[in-house]
Backbone as a printed PyTorch tensor [residue, N CA C, xyz], in Angstrom:
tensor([[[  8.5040,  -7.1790,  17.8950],
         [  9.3300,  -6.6850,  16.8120],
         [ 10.6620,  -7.4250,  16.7650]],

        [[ 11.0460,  -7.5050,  17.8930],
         [ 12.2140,  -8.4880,  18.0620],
         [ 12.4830,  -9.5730,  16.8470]],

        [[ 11.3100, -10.3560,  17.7170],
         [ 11.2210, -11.5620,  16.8410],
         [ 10.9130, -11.3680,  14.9700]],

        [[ 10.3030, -10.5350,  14.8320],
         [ 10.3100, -10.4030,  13.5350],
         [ 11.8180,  -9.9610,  12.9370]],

        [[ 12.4620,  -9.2190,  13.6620],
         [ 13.8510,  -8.9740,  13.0820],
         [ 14.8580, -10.3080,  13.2230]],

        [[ 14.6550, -11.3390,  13.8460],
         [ 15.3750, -12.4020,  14.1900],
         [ 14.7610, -13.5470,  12.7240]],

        [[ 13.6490, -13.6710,  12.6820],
         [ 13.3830, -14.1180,  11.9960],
         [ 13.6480, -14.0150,  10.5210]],

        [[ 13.8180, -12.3150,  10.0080],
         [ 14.2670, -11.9810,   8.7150],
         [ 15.8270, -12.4820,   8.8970]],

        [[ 16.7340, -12.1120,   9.9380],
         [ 17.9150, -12.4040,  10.1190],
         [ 18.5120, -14.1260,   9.4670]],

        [[ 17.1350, -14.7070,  10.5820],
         [ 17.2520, -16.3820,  10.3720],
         [ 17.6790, -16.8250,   8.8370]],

        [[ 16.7060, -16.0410,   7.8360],
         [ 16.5700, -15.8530,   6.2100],
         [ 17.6960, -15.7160,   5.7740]],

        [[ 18.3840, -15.5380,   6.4380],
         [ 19.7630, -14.1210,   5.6730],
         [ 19.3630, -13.0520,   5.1930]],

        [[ 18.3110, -12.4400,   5.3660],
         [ 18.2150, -11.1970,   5.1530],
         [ 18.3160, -10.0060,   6.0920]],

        [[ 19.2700,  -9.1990,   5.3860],
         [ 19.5730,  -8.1850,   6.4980],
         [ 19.3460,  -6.8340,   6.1650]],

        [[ 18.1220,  -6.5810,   6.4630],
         [ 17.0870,  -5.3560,   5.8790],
         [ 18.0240,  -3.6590,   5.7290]],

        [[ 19.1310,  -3.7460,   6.8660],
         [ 19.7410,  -2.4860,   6.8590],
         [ 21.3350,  -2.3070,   6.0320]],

        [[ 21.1290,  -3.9990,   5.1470],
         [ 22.2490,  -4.0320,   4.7320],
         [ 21.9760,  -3.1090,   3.1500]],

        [[ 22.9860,  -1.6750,   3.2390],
         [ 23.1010,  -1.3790,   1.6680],
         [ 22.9180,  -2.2180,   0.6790]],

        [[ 23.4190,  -3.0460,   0.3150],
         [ 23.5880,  -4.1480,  -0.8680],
         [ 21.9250,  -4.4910,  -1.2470]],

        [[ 21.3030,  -4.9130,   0.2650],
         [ 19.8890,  -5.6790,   0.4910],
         [ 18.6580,  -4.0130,   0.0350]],

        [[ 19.2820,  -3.1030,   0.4160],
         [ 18.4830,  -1.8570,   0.2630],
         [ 18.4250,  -1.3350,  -1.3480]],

        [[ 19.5040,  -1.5120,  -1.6530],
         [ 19.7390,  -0.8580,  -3.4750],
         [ 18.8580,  -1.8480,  -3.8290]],

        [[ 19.0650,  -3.5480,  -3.6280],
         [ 17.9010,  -3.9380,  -4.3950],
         [ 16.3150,  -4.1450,  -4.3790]],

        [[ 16.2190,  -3.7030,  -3.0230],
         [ 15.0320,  -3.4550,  -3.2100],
         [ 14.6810,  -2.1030,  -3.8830]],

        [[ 14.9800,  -0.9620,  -3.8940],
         [ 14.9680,   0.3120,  -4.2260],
         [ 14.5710,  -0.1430,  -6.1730]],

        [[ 16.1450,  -0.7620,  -6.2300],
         [ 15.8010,  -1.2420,  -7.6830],
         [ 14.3090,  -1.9070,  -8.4710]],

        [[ 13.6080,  -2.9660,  -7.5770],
         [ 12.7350,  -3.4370,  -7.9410],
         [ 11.6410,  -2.6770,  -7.9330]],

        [[ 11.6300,  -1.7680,  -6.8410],
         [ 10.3730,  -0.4480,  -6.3530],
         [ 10.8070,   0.6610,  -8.0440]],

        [[ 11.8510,   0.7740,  -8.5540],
         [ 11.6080,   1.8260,  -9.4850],
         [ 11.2670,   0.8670, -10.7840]],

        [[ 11.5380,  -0.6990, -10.6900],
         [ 11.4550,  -1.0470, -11.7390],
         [  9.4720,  -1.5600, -12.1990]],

        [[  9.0460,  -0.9790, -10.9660],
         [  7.4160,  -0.9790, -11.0180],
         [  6.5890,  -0.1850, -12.3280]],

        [[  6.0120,  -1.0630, -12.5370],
         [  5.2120,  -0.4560, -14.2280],
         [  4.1240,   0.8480, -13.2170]],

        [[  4.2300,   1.7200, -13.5890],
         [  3.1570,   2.6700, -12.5890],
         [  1.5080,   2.4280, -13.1520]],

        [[  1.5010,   1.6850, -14.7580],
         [  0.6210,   1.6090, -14.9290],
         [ -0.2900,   0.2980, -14.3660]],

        [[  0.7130,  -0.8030, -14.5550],
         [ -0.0060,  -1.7000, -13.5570],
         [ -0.2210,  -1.7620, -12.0490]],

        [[  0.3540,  -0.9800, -11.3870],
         [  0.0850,  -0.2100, -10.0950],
         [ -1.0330,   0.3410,  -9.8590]],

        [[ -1.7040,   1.2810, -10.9590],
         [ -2.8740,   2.0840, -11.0100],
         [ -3.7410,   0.5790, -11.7800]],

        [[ -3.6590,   0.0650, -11.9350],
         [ -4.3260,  -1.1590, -12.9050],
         [ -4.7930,  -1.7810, -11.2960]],

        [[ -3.9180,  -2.0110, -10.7290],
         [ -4.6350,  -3.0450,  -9.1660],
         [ -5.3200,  -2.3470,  -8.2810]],

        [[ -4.9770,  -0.9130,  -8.0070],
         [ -5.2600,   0.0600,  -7.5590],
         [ -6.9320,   0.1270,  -7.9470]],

        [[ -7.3380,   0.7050,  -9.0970],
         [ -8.5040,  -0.1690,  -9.6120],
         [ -9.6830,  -1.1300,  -9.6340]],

        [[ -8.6160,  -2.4070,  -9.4110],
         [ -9.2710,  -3.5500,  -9.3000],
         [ -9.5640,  -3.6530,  -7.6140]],

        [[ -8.8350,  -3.1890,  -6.8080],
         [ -9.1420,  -3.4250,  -5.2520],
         [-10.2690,  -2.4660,  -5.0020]],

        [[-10.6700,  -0.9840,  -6.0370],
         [-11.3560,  -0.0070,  -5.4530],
         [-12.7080,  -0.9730,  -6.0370]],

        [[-12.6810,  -1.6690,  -7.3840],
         [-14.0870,  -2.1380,  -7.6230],
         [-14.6130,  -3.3480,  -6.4610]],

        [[-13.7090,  -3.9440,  -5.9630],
         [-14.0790,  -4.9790,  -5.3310],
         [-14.2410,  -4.8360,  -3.7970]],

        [[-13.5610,  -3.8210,  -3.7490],
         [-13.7340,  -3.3330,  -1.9900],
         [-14.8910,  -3.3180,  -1.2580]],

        [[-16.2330,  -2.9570,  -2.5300],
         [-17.6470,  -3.4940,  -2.1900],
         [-17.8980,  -4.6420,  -0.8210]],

        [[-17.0480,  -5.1640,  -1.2360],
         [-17.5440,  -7.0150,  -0.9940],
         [-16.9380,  -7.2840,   0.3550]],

        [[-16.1130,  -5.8990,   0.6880],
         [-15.3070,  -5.8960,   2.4270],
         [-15.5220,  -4.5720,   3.2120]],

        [[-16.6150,  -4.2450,   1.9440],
         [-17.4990,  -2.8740,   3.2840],
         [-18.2480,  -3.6350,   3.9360]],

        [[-18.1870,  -3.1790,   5.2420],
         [-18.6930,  -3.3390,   6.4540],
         [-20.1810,  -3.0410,   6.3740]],

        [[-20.7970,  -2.0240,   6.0360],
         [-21.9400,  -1.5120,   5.7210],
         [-22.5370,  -2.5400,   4.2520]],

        [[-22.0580,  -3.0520,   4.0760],
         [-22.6240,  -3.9610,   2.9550],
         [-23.2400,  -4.6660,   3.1280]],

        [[-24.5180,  -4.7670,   2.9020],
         [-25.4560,  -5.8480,   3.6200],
         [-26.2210,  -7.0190,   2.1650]],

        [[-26.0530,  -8.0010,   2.3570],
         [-26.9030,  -9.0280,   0.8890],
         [-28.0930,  -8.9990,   1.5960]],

        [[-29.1230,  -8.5440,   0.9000],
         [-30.5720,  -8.7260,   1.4000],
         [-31.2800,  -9.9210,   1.4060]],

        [[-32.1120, -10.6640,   2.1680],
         [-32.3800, -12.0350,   1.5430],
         [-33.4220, -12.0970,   0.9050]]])
């Protein structure tokens, strides 16, 4: 974990900085909810293809 916090640091990003938090907050409300449920969707039709139990018959 360290290293992952050193590494965002390296970035200049400083995850606990207010300034760095409002904008992410901002971009999270500026989410269309409908294209959210739109991918939401598209991962449940395709999830097929990364079940485990999914077998191609030959």
């Amino acid at each position: 974990m360290d290293e992952l916090v050193r590494k965002t640091r390296s970035a200049g990003l400083d995850t606990r900085d207010p300034e760095f938090r409002k904008l992410i907050a901002a971009q999270i409300a500026a989410l269309d909810p409908e294209d959210e449920a739109d991918a939401m969707r598209w991962i449940d039709a395709v999830s097929i293809f990364n079940d485990e139990e999914w077998i191609e018959e030959e």
